[in-house]
C-alpha positions in Angstrom: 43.9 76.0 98.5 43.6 79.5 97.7 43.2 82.0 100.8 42.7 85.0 99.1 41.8 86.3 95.4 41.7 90.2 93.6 38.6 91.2 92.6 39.0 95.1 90.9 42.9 95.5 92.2 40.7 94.8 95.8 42.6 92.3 97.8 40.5 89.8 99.6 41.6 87.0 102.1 39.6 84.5 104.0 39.1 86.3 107.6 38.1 89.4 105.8 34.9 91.6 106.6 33.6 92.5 103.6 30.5 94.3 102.2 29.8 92.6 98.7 27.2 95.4 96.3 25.8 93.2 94.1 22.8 94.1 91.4 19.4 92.8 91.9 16.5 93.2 89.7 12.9 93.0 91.0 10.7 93.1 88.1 12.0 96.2 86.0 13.5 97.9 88.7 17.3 97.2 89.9 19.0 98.3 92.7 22.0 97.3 94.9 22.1 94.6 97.5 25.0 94.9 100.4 25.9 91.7 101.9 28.5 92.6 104.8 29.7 89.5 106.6 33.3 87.6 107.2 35.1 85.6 104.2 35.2 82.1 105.3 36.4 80.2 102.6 37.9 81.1 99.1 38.3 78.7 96.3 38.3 77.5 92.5 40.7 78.3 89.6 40.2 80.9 86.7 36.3 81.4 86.2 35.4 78.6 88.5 36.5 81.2 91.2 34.3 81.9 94.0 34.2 83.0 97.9 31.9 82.3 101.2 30.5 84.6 103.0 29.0 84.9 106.6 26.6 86.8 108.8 24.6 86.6 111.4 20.9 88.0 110.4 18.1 89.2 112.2 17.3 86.9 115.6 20.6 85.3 115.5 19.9 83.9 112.3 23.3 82.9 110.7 23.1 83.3 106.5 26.0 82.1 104.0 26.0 83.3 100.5 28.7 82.1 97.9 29.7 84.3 95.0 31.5 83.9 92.2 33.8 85.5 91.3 33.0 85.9 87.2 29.4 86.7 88.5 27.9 89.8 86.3 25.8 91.5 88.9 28.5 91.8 91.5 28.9 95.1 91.2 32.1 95.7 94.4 33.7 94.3 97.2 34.3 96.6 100.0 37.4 95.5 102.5 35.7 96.5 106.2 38.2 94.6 108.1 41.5 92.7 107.5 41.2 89.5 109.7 44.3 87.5 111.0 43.5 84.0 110.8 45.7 80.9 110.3 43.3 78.5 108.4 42.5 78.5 104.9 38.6 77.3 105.8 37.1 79.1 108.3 33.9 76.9 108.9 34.6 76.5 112.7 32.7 79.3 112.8 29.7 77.5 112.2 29.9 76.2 115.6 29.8 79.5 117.4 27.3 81.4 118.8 26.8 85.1 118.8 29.4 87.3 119.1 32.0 84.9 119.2 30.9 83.7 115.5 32.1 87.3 114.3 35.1 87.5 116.5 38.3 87.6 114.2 41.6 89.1 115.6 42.3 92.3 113.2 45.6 92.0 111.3 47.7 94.7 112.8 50.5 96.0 110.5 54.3 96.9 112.1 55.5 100.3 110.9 58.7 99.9 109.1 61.6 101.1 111.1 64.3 103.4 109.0 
């Protein structure tokens, strides 16, 4: 199972905040939609490629969107947050309630010693 994909030399793995811009047209206007929320699955092979993402909405309302990844109105995928998680599926989340079901540990890198 894939944990992680590139989408514009952007690396994205499951456990990631992310803010996905993606074009919406409302009759013959478009603008740009952000969806911000945590990557909780990643999947597929070549253009059957796509990714899950979580938030919690307005009154604790949880929402998942899934994109894919050949979709033409994703416009970019902005890395918020690099999460450190040891599942490939994160849908435990699902079970959580407020804050914890948006608390990821932040991957913390080790400087390199000379």
């Amino acid at each position: 199972m894939a944990q992680h994909f590139k989408y514009q030399d952007q690396d994205v793995s499951v456990g990631d905040t992310i803010a996905v811009h993606q074009e919406v047209s409302e009759g013959n206007k478009k603008r740009v939609q952000v969806f911000e929320g945590i990557v909780i699955a990643a999947g597929g092979k070549l253009a059957g490629k796509s990714f899950t993402v979580r938030k919690i909405g307005a009154n604790n309302v949880p929402v998942e969107k899934i994109f894919p990844l050949s979709l033409p109105s994703l416009r970019k995928i902005v890395v918020k947050r690099q999460g450190a998680v040891r599942r490939a599926k994160l849908y435990y989340l699902r079970d959580k309630i407020g804050k914890r079901a948006t608390r990821i540990k932040e991957k913390s890198f080790k400087a390199a010693t000379a």
